[in-house]
N, C-alpha and C positions, 0 to 999 in steps of 0.2 A: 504494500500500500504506500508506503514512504520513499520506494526506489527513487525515485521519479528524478525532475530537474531539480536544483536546490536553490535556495534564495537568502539572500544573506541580510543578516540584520545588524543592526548597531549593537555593541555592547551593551549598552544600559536598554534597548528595548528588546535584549535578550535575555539578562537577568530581569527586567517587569515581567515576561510572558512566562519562561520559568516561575518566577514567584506564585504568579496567580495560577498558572494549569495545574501547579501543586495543591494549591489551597482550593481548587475544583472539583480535585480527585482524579484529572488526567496521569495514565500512563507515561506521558511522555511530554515534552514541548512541541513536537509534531502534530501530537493526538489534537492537542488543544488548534493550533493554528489552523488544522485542518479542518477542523469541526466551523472555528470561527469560521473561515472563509466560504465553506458551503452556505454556511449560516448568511453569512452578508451576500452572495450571489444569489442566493435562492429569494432575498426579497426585492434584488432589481430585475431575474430573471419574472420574476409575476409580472414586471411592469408591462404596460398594452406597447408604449413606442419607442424608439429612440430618445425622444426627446422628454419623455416623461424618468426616463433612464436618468436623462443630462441634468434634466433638475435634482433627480435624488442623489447625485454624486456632489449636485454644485450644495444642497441643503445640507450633504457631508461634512465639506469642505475639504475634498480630495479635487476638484477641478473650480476653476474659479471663471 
């Protein structure tokens, strides 16, 4: 499940994510980011368009 490509983080937003996937009760820091990320795609994947997309990314503030 984890083979996959890898993606690098910052030191300190790798010890926050370890911190908390521990105090979750994640197996792993993987377990948790993986979970997170389906978690966040699965509520722009419901969205009807593109651009209802662009607004919940720009309401994120991941695009500006």
């Amino acid at each position: 499940m984890f083979g996959g490509p890898k993606v690098k983080l910052t030191k300190d937003l790798f010890e926050r994510v370890k911190k908390y996937s521990a105090l979750a009760g994640y197996s792993s820091v993987d377990e948790f980011v993986v979970h997170a990320l389906e978690k966040e795609l699965g509520g722009l994947e419901d969205s009807a368009s593109e651009e209802e997309i662009k607004k919940k990314l720009q309401g994120l503030g991941y695009i500006s």
